[in-house]
Structure formats: structure tokens, C-alpha cells
N, C-alpha and C positions, 0 to 999 in steps of 0.2 A: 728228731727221733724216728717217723715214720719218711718213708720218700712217698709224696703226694702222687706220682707218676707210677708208681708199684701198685698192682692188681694180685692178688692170688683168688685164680680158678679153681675150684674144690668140685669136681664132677666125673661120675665113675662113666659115664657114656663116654665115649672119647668123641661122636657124632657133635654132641653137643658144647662138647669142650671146647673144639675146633671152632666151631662156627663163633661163639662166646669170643674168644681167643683174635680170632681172626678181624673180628668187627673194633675191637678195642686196641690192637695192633696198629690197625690203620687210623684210631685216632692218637697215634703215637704214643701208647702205654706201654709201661715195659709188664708184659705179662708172664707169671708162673704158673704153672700148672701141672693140678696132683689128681688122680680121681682116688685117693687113700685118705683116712683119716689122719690115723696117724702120721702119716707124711705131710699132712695141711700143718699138722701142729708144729713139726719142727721148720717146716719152712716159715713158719708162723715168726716163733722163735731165731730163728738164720735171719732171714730175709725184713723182715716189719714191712709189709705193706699196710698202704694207706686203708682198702678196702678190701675185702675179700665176700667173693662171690659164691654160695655154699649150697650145696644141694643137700639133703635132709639122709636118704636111701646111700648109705655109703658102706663099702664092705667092711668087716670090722669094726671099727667107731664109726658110730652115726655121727652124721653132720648136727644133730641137736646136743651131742656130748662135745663136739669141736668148738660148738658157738659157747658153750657153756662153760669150758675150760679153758679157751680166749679171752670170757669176758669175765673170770674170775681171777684170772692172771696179772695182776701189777705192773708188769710189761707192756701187754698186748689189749687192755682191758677199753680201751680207747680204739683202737682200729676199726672201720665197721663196717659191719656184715649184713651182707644181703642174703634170706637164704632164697633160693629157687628153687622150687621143688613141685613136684606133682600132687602133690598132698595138701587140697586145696577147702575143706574141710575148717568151717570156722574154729574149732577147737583146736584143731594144728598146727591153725596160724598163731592162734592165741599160745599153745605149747611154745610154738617159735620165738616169739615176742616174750614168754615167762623166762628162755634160758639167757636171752640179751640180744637177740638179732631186732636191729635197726629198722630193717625194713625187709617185709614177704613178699613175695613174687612167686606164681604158680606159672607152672608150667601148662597149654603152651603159652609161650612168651614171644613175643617180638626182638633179635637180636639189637634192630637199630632202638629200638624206644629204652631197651637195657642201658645199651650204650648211652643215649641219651642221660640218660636218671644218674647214672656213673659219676658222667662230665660233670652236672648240676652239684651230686653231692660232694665232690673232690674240687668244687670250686668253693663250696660254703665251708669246707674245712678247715 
């Protein structure tokens, strides 16, 4: 159902996108990338990737409405989400963790140690 090798990038910086993007490239992922809500969901829906990477601050749907109607979906409700965000605020994480995100990650971040956590979780899937 899902391709284990499929990334979706969900991040309105495009700085950050790139670097995210770039680092998981080179460990031969195939990666998408949206910095839109709405556009996470239907590539969500198109595409099924394994994991998707989610920043919280997104223009029009927040990435907390994306993680939330990802993992209320019967489809996609298994795919998992990492969000990354700046919003680093034990209650925010906990918000994150209430709507179904797998795992928080505050920004700043380490792109190699990302990467790293990626590999681990797409290998125990």
C-alpha cells in the first residue's frame, strides 16, 4: 500500500525544505515536496508515502489539521508523521501527539540526525 522509499516534505520555508529534501535524496529517497496544506493532503492521498515530514505553521491548513485528517483517514491513517516545527512548548508537542503525530521534533533541528531517525523508522516499518 505505502512505498517504504516515498518521503512527503510538508514545509512552507522553501530554505528548509531544500536542505530536508536534499539530505534524504542522497540517502536515496524518493522525495515530494509541498509547503501547502492542502496540497500535503492530496498528495497524501495520490502519492501514499511511507512518512511524511510536517511542519505545524502552514499557510491555510495547519500542519496540526493535515496530521489530524491523515490519521483520521482509513487510507492514510497508518502513514507516519513526523511534525517539525518551531513550536517547541511542552503543550504543543502534546497538541501534536493529541492530533496523531508519531514523533515531535522542534526546530532548530539537525538535517543529518533527521535523516538518520527517517532511515531507523522506515526500516522498523
Amino acid at each position: 500500500m505505502f512505498d517504504n522509499n516515498k518521503i512527503l516534505v510538508v514545509e512552507d520555508e522553501l530554505k528548509i525544505r531544500s536542505v530536508i529534501t536534499m539530505y534524504l535524496k542522497k540517502e536515496g529517497f524518493t522525495v515530494l515536496e509541498t509547503g501547502d496544506g492542502k496540497e500535503a493532503l492530496a498528495l497524501t492521498e495520490k502519492e501514499k508515502p511511507a512518512l511524511i515530514i510536517l511542519d505545524i505553521m502552514l499557510p491555510g491548513l495547519s500542519g496540526l489539521d493535515v496530521c489530524k485528517q491523515i490519521k483520521t483517514n482509513e487510507e492514510t491513517k497508518n502513514i507516519y508523521v513526523i511534525i517539525l516545527s518551531a513550536k517547541g512548548q511542552e503543550w504543543e508537542k502534546v497538541e501534536g501527539y493529541q492530533v496523531g503525530a508519531d514523533l515531535y521534533e522542534t526546530k532548530p533541528f539537525s538535517p543529518k540526525q533527521l535523516t538518520q531517525k527517517v532511515k531507523e523508522i522506515l526500516r522498523l516499518l
